[in-house]
TORGU-644012 format. One record per atom (N, C-alpha, C): residue number from 1; residue in one letter; atom name; x, y, z; chain. Coordinates in steps of 0.001 Angstrom, whole numbers, plus 524288, in hexadecimal, padded with zeros to 5 digits. Layout:
% TORGU-644012
     n   res   atom       u       v       w   chain
   NUM     a     CA       X       Y       Z       A
...
This chain:
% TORGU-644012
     n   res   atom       u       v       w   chain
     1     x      N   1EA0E   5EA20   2EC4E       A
     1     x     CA   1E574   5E76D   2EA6D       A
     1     x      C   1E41C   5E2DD   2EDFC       A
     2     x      N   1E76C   5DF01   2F064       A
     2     x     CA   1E8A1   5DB3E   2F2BB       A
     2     x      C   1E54A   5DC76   2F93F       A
     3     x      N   1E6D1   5E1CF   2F93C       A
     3     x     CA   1E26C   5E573   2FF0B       A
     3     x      C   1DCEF   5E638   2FEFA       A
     4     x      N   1DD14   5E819   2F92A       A
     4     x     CA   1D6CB   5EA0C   2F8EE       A
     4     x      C   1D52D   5E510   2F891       A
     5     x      N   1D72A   5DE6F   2F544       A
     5     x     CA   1D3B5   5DB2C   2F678       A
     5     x      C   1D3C2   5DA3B   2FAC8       A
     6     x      N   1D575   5D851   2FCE9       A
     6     x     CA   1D519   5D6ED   30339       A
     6     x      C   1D191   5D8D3   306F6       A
     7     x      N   1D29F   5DF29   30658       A
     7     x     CA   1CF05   5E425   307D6       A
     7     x      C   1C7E9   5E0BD   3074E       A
     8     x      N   1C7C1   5E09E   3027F       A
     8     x     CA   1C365   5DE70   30014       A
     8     x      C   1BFEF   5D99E   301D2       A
     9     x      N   1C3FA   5D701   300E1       A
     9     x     CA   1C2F2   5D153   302CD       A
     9     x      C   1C10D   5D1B6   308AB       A
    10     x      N   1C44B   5D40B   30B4E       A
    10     x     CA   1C1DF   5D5EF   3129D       A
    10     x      C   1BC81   5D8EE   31223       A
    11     x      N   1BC60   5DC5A   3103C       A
    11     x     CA   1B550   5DE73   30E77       A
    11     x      C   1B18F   5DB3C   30DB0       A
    12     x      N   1B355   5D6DA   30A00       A
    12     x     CA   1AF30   5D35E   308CA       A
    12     x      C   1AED8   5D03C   30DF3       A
    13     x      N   1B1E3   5CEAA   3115D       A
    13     x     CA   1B190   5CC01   31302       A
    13     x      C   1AE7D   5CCD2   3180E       A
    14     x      N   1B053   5D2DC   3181C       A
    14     x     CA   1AD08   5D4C5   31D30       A
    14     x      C   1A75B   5D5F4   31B9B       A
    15     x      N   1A539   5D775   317C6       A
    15     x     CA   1A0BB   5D7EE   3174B       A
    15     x      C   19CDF   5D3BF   31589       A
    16     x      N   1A041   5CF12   3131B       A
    16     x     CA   19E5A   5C9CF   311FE       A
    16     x      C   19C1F   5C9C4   3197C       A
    17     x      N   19E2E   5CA47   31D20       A
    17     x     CA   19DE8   5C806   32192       A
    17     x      C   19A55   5CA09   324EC       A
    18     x      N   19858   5CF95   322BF       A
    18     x     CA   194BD   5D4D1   32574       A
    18     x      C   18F00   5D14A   3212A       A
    19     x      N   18AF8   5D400   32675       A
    19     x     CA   186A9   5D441   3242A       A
    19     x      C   1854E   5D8A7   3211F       A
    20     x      N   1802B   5DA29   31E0F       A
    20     x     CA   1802B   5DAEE   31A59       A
    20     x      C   1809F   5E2A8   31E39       A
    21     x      N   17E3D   5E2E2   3235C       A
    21     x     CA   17E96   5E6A1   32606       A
    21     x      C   18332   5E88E   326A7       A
    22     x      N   18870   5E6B0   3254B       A
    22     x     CA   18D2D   5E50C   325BB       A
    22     x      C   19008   5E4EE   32D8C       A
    23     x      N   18C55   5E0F5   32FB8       A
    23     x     CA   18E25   5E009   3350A       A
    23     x      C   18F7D   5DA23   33250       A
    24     x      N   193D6   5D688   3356C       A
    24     x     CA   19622   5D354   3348B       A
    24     x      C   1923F   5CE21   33629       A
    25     x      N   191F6   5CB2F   332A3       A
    25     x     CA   18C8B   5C730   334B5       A
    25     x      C   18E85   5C304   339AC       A
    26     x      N   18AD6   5C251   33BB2       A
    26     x     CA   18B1C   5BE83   33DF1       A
    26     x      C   18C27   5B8BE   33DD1       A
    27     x      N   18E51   5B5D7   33F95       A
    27     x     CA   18F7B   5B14D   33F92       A
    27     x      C   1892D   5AECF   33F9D       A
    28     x      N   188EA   5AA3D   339F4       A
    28     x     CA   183ED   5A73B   339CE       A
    28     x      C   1850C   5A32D   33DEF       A
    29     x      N   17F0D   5A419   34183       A
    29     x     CA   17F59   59F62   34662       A
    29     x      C   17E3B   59A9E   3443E       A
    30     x      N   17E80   5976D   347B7       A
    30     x     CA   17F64   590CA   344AB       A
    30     x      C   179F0   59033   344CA       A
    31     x      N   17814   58B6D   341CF       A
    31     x     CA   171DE   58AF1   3427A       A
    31     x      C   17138   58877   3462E       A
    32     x      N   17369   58542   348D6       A
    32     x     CA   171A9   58396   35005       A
    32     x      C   16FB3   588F0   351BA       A
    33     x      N   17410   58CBD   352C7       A
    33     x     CA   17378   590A9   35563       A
    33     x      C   16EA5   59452   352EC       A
    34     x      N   16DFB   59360   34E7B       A
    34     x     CA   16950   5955A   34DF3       A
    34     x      C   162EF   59480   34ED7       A
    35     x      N   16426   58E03   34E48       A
    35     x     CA   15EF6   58C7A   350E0       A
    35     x      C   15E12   58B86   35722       A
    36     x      N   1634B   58CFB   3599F       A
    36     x     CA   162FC   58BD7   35F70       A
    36     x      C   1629F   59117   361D0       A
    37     x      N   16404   5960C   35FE6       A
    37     x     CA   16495   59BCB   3626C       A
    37     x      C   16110   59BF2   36558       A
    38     x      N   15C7F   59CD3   3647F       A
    38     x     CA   15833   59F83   368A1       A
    38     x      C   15690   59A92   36CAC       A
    39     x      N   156AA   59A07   36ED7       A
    39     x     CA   1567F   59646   374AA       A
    39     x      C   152FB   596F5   37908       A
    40     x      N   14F6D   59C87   377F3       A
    40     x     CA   14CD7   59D5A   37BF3       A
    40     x      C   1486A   59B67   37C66       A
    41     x      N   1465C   59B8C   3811D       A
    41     x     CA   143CB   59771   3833C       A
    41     x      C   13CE4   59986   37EAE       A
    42     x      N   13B38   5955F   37E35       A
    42     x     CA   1368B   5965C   37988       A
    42     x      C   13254   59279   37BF2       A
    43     x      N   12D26   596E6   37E4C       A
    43     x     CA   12A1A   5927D   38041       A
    43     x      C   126C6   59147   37E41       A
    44     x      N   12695   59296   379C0       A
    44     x     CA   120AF   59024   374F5       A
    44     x      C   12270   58A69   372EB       A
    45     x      N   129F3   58917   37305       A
    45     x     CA   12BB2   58601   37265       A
    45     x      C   12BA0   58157   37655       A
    46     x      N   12C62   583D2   37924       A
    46     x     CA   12CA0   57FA8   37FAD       A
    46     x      C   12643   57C8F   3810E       A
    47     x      N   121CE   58053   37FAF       A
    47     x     CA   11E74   58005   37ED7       A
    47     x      C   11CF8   57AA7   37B5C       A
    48     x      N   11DF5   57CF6   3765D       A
    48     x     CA   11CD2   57839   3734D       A
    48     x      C   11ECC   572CD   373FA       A
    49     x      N   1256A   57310   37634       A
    49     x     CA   127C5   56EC4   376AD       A
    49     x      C   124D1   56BB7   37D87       A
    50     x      N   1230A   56E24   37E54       A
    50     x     CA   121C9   56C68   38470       A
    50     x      C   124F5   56B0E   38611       A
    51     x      N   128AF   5702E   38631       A
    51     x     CA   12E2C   57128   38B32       A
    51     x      C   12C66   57268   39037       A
    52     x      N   12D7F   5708B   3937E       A
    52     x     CA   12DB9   5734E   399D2       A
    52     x      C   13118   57794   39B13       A
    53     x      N   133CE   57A09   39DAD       A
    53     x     CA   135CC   57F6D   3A091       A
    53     x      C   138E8   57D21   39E97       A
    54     x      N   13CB2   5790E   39F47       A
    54     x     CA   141FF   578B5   39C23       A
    54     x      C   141EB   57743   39733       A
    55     x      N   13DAF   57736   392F0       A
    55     x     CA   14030   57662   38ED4       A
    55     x      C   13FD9   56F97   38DAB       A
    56     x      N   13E87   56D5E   39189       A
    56     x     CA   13D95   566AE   39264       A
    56     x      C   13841   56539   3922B       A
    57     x      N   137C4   55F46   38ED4       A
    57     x     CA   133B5   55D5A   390B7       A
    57     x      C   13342   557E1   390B5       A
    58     x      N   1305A   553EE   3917B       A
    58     x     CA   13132   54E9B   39266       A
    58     x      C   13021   54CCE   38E29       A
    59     x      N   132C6   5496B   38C60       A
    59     x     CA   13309   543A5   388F4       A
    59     x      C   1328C   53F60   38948       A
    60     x      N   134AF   53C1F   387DF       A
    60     x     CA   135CC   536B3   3881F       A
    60     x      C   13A18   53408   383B2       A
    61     x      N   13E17   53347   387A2       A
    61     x     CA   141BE   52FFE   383E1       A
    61     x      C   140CE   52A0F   38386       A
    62     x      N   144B8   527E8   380F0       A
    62     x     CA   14248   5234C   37FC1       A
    62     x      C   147DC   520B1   37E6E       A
    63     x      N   14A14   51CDE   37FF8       A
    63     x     CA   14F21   519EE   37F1F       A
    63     x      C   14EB6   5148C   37D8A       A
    64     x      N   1501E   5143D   3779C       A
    64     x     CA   14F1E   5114C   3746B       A
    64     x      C   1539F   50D43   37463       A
    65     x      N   1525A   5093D   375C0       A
    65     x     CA   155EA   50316   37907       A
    65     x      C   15520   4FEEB   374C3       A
    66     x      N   158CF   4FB58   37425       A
    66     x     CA   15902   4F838   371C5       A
    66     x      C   153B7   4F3A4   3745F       A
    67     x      N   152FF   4F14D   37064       A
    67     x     CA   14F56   4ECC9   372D3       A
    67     x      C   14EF8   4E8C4   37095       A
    68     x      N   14C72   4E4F3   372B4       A
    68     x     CA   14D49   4DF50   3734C       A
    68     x      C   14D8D   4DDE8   36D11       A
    69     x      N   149B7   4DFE1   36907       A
    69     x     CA   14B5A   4DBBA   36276       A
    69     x      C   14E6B   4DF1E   36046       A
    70     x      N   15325   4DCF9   36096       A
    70     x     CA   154D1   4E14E   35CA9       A
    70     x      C   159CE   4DD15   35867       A
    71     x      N   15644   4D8BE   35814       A
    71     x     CA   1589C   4D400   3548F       A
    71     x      C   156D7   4D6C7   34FA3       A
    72     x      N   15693   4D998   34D62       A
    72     x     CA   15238   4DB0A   346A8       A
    72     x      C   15956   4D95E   3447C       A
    73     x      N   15718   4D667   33E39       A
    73     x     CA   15B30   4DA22   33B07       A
    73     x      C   15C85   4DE37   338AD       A
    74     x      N   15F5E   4DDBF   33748       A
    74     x     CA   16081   4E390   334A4       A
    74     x      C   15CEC   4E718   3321D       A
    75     x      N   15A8D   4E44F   32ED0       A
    75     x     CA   15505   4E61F   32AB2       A
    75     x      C   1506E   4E782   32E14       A
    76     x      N   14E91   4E3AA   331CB       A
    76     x     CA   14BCF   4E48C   33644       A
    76     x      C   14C44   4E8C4   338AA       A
    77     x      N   151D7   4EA49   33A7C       A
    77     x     CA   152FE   4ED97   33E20       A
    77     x      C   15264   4F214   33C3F       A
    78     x      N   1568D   4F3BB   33711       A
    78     x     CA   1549B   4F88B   33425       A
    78     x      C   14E8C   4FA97   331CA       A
    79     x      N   14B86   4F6EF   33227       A
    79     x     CA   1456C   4F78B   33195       A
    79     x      C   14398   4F9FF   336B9       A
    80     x      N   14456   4F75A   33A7C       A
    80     x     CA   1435C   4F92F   340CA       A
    80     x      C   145F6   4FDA4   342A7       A
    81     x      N   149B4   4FED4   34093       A
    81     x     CA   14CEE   5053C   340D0       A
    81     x      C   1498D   508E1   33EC3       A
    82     x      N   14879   50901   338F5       A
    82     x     CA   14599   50C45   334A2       A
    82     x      C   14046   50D18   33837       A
    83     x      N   13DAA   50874   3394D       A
    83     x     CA   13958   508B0   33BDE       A
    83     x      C   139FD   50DA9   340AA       A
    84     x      N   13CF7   50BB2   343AE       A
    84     x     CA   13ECE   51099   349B7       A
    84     x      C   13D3B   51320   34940       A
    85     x      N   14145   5148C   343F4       A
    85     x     CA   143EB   51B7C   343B8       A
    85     x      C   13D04   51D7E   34195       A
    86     x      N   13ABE   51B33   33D22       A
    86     x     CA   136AD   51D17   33C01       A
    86     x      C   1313B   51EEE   340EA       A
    87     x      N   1312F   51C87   34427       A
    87     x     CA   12ED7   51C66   34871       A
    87     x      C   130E2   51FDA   34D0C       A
    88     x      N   135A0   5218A   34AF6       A
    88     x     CA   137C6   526BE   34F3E       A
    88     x      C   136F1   52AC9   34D9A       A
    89     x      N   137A1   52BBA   34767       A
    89     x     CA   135D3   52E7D   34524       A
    89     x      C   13048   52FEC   345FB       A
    90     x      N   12B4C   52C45   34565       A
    90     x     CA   12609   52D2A   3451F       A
    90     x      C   12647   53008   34C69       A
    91     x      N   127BB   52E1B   34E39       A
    91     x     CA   12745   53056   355DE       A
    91     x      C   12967   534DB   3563B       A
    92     x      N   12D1D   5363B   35273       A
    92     x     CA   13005   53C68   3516D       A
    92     x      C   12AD3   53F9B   34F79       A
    93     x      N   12A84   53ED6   34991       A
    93     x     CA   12623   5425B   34843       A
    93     x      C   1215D   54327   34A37       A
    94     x      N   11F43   53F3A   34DA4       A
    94     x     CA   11C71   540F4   35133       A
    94     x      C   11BFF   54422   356A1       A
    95     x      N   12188   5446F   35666       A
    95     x     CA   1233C   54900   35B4F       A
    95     x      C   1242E   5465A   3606C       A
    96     x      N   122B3   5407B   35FA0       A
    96     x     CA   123F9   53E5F   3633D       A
    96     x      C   129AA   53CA3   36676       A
    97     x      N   12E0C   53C81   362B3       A
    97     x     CA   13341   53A01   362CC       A
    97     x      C   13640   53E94   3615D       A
    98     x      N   13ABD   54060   36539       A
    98     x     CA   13CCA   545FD   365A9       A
    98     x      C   14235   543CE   36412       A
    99     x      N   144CA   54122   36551       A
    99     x     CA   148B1   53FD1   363A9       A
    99     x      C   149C6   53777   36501       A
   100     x      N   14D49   5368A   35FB3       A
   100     x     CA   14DEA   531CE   36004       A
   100     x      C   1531C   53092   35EC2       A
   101     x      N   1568B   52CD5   3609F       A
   101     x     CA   159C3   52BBD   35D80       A
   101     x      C   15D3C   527ED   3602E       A
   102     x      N   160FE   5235C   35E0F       A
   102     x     CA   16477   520C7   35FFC       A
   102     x      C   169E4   5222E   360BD       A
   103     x      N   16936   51DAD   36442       A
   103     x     CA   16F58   51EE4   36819       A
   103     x      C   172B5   51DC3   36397       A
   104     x      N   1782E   51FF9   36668       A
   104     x     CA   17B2B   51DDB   36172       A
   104     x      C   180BC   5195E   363AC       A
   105     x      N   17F12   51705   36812       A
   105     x     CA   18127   512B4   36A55       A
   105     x      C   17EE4   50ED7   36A3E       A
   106     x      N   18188   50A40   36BB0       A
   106     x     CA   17F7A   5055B   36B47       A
   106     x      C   17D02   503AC   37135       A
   107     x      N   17978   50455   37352       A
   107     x     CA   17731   5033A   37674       A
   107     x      C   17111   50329   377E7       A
   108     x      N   16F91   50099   37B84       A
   108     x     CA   16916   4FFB0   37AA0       A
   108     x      C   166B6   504A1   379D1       A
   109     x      N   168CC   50819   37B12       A
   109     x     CA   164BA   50D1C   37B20       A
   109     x      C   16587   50DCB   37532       A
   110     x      N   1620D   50DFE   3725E       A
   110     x     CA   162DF   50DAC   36CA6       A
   110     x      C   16204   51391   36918       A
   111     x      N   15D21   516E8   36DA1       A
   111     x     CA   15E14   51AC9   36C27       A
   111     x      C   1575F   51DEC   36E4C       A
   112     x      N   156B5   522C7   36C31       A
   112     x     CA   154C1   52674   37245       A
   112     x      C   14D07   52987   36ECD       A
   113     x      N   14B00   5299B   370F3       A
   113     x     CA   146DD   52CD8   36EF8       A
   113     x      C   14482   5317B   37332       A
   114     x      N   142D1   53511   371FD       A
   114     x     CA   14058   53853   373F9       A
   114     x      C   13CA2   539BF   3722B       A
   115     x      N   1378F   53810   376E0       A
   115     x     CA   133B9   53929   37422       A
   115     x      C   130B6   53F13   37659       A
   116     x      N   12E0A   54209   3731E       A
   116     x     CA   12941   545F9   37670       A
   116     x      C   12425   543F9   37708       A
   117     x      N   123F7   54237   37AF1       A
   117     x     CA   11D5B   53DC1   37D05       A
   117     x      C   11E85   54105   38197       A
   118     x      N   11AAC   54171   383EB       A
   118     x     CA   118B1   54106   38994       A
   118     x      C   11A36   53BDC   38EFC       A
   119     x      N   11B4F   536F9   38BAE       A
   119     x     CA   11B3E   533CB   39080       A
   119     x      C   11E67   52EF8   38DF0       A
   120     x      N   12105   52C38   39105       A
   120     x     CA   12252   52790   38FA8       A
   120     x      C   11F66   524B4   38C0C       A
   121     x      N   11C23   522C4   38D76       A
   121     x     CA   1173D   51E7E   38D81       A
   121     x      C   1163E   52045   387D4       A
   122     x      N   11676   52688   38528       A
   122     x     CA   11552   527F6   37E93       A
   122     x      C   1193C   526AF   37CA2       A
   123     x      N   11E69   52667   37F0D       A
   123     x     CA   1221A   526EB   37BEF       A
   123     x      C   1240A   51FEA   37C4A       A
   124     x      N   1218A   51AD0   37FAD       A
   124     x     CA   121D0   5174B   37EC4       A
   124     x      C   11F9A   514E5   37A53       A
   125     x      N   11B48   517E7   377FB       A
   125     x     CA   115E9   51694   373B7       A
   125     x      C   119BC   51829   37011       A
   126     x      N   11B71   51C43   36F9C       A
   126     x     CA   11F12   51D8C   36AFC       A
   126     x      C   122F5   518E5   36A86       A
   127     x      N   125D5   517CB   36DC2       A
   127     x     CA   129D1   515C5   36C9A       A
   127     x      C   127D7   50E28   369D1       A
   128     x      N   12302   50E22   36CA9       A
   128     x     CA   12069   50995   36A9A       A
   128     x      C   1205B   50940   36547       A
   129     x      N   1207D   50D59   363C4       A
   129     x     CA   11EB4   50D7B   35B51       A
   129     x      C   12466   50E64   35918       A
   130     x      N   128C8   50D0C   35D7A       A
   130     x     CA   12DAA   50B9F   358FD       A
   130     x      C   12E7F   505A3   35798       A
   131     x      N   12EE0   504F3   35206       A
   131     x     CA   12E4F   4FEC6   3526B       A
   131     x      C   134C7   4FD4C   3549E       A
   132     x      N   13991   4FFC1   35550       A
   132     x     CA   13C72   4FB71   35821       A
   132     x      C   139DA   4FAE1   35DE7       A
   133     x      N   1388C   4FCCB   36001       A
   133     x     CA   134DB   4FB47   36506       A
   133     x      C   1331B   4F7A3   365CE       A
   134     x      N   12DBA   4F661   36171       A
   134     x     CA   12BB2   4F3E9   36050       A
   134     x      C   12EB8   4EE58   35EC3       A
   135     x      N   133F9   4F0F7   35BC0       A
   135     x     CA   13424   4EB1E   35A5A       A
   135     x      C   1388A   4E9F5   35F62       A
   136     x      N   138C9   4EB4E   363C4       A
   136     x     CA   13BDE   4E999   3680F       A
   136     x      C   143D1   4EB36   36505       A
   137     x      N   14406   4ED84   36239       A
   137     x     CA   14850   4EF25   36022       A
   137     x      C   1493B   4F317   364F4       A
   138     x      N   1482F   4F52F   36699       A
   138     x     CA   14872   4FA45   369E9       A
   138     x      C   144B3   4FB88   36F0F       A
   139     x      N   144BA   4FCA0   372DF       A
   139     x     CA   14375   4FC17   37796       A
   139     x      C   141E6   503C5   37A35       A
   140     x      N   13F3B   5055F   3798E       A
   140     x     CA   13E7D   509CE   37C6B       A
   140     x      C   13F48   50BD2   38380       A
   141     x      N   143C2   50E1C   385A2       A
   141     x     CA   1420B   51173   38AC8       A
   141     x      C   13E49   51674   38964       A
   142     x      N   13BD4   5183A   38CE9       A
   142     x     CA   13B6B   51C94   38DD8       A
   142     x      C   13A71   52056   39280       A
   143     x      N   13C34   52445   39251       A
   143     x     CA   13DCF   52873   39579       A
   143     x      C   13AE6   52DB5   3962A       A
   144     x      N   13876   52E81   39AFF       A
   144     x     CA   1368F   535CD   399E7       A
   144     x      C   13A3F   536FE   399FD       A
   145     x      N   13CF8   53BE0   396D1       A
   145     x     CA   140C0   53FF6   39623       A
   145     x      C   13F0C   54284   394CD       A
   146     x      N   141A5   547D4   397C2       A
   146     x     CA   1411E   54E90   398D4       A
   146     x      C   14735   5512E   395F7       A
   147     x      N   143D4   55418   38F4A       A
   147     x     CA   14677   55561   38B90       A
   147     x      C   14577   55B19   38ACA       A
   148     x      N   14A64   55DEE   386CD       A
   148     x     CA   149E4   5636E   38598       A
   148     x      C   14363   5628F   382F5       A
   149     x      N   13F98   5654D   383E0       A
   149     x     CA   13C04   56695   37E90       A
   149     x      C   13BD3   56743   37A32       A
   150     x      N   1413F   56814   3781F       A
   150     x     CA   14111   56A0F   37411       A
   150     x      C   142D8   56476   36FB7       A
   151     x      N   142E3   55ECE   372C8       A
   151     x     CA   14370   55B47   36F39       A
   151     x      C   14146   55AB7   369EE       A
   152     x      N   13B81   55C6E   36A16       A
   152     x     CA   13871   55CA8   363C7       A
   152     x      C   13B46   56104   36196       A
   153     x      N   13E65   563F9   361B6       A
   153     x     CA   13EEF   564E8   35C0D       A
   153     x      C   14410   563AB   35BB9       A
   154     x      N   146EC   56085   35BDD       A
   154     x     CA   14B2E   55E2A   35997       A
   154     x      C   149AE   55B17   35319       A
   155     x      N   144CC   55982   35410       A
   155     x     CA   1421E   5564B   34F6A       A
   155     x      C   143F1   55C63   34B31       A
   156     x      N   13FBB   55FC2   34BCC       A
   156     x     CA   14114   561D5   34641       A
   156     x      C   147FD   56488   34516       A
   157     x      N   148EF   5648A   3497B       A
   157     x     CA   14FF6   56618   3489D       A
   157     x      C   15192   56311   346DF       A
   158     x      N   15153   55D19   347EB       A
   158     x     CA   15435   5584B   3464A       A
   158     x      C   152F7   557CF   34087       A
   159     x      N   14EEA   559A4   33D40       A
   159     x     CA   14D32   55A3A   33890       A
   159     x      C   15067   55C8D   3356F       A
   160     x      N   152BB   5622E   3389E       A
   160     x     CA   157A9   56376   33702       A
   160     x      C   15B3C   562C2   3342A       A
   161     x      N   15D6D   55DD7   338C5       A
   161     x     CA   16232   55CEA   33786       A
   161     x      C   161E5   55601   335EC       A
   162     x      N   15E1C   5557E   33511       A
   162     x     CA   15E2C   54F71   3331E       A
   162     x      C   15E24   54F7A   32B25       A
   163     x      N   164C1   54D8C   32A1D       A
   163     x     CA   16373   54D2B   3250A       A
   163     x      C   1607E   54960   322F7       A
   164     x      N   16044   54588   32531       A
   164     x     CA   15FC8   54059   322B4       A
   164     x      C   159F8   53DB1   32656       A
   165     x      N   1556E   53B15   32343       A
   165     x     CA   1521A   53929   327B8       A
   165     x      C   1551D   5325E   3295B       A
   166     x      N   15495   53226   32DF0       A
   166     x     CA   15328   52DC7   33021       A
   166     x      C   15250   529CC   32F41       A
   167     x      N   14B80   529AA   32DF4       A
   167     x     CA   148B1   52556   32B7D       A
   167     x      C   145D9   528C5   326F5       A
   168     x      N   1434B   5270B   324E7       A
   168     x     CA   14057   528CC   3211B       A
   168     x      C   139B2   52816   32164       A
């Protein structure tokens, strides 16, 4: 009796494991691998992103430096934060601001933007309508840089995987 269960138990186990065709299923691919599989080159995509032959196209970064007031207190300061972030936000949803974010060291470079403009000189006007700028809390470089194309859609991926907002 002790055989036939056993016997049994191996049946189930093998056909628990077969598809319903009874060929043995496949291993489920991970979901990276599922949203990354097909890779080939797509030029309605390249197109839209205004990629060049490699897949690149120009930007403008932007290296966000400490600057001269940065006496606020505390209450001050966290008002002038909230403010930022809200204002990186508004330059995001406008498609303007591809990626943003701070360093996570203590040094002047405080932290990085990428914008999709055409030219410095747009992406200086932008950076004009952050009030730490404005309020001399923070100091703007900026840089032409030559990036993958495919920076805009990190926004709706990052939607993803963001549990929690930001700012509000």
């Amino acid at each position: 009796m002790a055989k036939m269960n056993f016997y049994l138990l191996g049946l189930c186990v093998f056909v628990a494991a077969c598809k319903p065709d009874g060929a043995p299923s496949e291993p489920k691919k991970s979901y990276y691998a599922q949203i990354t599989e097909d890779t080939s080159y797509d030029s309605l995509l390249a197109k839209k992103l205004g990629a060049d032959d490699y897949g690149m196209k120009a930007y403008v970064m932007a290296f966000l430096k400490t600057g001269p007031n940065r006496d606020l207190d505390s209450a001050a300061t966290a008002k002038l934060q909230e403010a930022h972030l809200k204002n990186i936000f508004r330059m995001a949803d406008e498609g303007k601001l591809l990626i943003a974010g701070p360093f996570m060291d203590d040094t002047d470079i405080r932290g990085i933007y990428i914008f999709d403009v055409r030219s410095v000189e747009e992406a200086k006007k932008l950076t004009e309508t952050d009030p730490a700028i404005k309020a001399g809390s923070l100091v703007m470089e900026l840089h032409p840089w030559y990036g993958s194309a495919a920076l805009p859609l990190l926004a709706p991926l990052h939607k993803k995987v963001q549990k929690n907002a930001i700012v509000d």
